[in-house]
C-alpha positions as CSV (number, residue, x, y, z in Angstrom):
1,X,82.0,118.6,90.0
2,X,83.6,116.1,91.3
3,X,82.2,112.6,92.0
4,X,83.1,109.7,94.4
5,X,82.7,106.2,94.5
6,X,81.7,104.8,97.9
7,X,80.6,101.3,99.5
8,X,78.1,100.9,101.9
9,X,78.5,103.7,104.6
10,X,77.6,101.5,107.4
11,X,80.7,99.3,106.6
12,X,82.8,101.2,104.3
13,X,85.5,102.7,106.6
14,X,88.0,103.9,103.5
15,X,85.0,105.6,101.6
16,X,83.9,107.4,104.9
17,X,87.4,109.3,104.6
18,X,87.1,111.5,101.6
19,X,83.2,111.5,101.7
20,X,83.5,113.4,105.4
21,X,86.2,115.5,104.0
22,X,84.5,116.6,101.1
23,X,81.3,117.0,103.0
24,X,82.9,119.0,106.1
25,X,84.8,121.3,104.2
26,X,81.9,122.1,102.0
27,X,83.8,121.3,98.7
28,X,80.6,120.0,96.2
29,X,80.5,116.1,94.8
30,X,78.2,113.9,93.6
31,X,78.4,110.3,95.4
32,X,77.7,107.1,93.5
33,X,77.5,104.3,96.2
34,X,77.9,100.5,95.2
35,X,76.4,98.3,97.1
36,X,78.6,95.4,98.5
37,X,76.9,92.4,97.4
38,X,80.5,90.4,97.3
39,X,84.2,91.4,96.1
40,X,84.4,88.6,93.8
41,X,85.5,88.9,90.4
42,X,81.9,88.9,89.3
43,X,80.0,90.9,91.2
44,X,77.7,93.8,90.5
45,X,80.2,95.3,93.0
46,X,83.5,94.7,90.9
47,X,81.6,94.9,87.4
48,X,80.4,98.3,88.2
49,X,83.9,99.7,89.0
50,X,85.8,97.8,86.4
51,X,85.7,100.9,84.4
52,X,86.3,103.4,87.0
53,X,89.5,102.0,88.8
54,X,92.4,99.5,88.1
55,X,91.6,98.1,91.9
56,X,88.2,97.7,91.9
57,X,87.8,99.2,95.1
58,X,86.1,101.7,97.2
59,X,86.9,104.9,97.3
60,X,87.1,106.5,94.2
61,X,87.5,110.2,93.0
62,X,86.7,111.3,89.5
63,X,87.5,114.7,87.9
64,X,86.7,115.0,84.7
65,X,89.2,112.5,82.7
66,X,91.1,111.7,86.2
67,X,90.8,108.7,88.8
68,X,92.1,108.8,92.0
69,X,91.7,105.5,94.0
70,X,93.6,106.0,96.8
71,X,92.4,107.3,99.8
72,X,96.1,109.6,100.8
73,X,96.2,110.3,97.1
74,X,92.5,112.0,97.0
75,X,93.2,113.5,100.3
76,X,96.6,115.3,98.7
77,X,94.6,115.8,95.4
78,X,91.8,117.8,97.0
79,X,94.5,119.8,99.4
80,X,95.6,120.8,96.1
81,X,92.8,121.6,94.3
82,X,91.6,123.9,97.0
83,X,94.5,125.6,99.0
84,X,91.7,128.0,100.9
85,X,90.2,124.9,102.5
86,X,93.5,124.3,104.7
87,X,92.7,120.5,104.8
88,X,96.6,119.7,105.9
89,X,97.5,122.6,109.0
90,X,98.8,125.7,107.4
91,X,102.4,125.6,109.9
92,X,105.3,123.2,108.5
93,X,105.6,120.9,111.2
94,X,102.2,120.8,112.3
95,X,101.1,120.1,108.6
96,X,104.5,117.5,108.5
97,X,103.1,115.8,111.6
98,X,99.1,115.7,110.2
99,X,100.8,113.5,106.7
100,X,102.6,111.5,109.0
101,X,99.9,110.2,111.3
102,X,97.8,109.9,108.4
103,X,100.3,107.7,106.8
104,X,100.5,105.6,109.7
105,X,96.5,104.7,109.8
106,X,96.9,104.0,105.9
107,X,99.2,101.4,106.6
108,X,99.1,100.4,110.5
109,X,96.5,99.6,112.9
110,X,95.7,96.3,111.7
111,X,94.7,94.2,114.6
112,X,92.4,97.2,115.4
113,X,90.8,97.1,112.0
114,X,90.9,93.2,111.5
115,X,89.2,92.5,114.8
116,X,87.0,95.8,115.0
117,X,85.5,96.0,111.4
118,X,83.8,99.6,111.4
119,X,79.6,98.9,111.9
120,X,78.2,102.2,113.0
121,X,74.4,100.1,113.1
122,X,75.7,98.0,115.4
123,X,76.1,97.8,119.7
124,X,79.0,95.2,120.2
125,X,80.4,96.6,123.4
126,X,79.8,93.1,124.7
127,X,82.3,92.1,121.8
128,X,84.2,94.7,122.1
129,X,84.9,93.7,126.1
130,X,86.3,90.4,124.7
131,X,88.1,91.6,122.3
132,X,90.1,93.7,124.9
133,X,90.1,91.1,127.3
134,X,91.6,88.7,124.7
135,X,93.6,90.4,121.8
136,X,96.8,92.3,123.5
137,X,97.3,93.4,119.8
138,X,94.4,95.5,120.1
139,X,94.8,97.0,123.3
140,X,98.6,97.8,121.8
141,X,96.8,99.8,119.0
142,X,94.6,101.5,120.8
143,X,97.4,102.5,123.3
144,X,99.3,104.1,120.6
145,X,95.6,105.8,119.4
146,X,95.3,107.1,122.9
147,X,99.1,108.7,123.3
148,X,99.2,110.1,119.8
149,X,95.7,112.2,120.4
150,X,96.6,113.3,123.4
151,X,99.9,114.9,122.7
152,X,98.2,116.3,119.6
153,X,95.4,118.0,121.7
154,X,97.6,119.0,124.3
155,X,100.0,120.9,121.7
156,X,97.9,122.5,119.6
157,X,94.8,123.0,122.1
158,X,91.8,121.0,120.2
159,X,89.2,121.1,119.7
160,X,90.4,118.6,117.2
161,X,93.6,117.0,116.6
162,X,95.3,120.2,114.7
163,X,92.6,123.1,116.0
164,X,90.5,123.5,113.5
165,X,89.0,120.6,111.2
166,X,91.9,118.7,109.1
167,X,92.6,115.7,107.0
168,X,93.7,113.7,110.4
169,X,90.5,113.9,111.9
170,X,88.7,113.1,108.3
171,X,91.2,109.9,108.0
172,X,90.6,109.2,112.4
173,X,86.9,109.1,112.1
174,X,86.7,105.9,111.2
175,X,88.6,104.8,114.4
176,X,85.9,106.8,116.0
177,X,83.0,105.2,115.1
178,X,85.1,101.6,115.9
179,X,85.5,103.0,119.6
180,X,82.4,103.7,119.7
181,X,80.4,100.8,118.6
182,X,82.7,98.3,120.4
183,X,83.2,100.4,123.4
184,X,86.3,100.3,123.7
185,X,88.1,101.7,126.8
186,X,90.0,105.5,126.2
187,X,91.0,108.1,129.0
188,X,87.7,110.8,129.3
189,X,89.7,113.5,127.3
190,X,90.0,110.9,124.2
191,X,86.4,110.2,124.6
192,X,85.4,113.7,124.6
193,X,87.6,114.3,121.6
194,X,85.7,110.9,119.5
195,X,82.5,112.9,120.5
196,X,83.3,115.9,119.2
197,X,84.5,113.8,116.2
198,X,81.1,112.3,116.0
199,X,79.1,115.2,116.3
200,X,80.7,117.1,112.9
201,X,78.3,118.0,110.3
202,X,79.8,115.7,108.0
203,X,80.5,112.8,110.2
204,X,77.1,113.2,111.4
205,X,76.1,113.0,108.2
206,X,77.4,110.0,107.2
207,X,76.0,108.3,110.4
208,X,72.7,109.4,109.1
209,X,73.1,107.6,106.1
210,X,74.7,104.5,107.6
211,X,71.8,103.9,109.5
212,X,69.2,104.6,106.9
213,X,71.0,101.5,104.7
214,X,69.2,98.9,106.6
215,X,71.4,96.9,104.7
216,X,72.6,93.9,107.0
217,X,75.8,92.3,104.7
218,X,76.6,88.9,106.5
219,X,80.5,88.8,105.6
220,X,80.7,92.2,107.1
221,X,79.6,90.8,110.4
222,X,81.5,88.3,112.1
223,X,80.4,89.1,115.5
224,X,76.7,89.1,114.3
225,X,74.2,86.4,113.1
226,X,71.7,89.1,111.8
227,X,70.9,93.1,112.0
């Protein structure tokens, strides 16, 4: 069985990827969560996965002997492993377009992650309202969020971004639960299509869990002064 490394699920937007993959396409692991108590050299956070991953970061797959600490490379590893869960779209350029979207959140989208930290807990529309009023960066992301999903669910029907569940809407759920806690403002088609996101078994279960962890971490919250 496989097991995954995770950080805190109310923060932890790269360990809410393979965790909601795994979990909506019913493929068994164990999860081993490590608390963020600081990313310095040495915390109980870094100590624990000194031995797990060369990063020291969250997520981590383990198979057997085998690390995978990388959340594109667990992604392709478990498309791999199990060809009958379709995780990328079985047509060519459908399944072309899926690893190319989901290369651009790996590496873009960084005023919307830098100034909208994921905090599913949390209600910061009031934030969120200055944020758009005030960062053009932002609403530039969130532009390019909004044309990209709607040419996908206008092409291949939705429910979700491909049809049926994929790795893109696994590796866009994150951006989900930012929309959602900072309200953020998206056309009524793209809001229907972040709650459909949101009500997935396995998204929903990893909401659960974020807000059973009561666990207010202060350098996670710029916008707030306690839970």
């Amino acid at each position: 069985m496989y097991t995954l490394y995770i950080g805190n699920k109310n923060y932890s937007s790269w360990s809410m990827r393979p965790w909601v993959l795994l979990k909506q396409a019913g493929i068994a692991f164990t999860e081993v969560p490590v608390r963020f108590d600081s990313f310095d050299a040495d915390s109980t956070f870094k100590k624990t996965l000194h031995d797990v991953t060369p990063t020291g970061k969250v997520p981590v797959l383990v198979d057997g002997d085998l690390a995978i600490w990388d959340t594109l490379a667990i992604a392709e590893y478990l498309a791999e492993q199990h060809p009958d869960k379709k995780l990328w779209p079985t047509e060519r350029t459908a399944r072309a377009r899926a690893r190319s979207i989901c290369a651009e959140m790996h590496s873009g989208f960084a005023a919307l992650r830098g100034n909208c930290p994921m905090n599913i807990e949390a209600q910061l529309a009031d934030t969120g309202a200055l944020i758009w009023r005030d960062k053009p960066a932002v609403r530039a992301d969130v532009q390019r969020l909004v044309a990209m999903w709607s040419a996908l669910l206008q092409t291949h029907g939705g429910p979700l971004l491909f049809g049926a569940f994929t790795i893109a809407d696994a590796f866009f759920a994150p951006v989900c639960m930012r929309m959602r806690s900072y309200g953020l403002p998206v056309p009524e088609p793209i809001a229907a299509y972040i709650a459909r996101v949101c009500a997935l078994p396995g998204v929903q279960a990893w909401m659960d869990g974020a807000l059973a962890e009561h666990d207010f971490r202060e350098f996670e919250e710029p916008y707030r002064l306690r839970p």
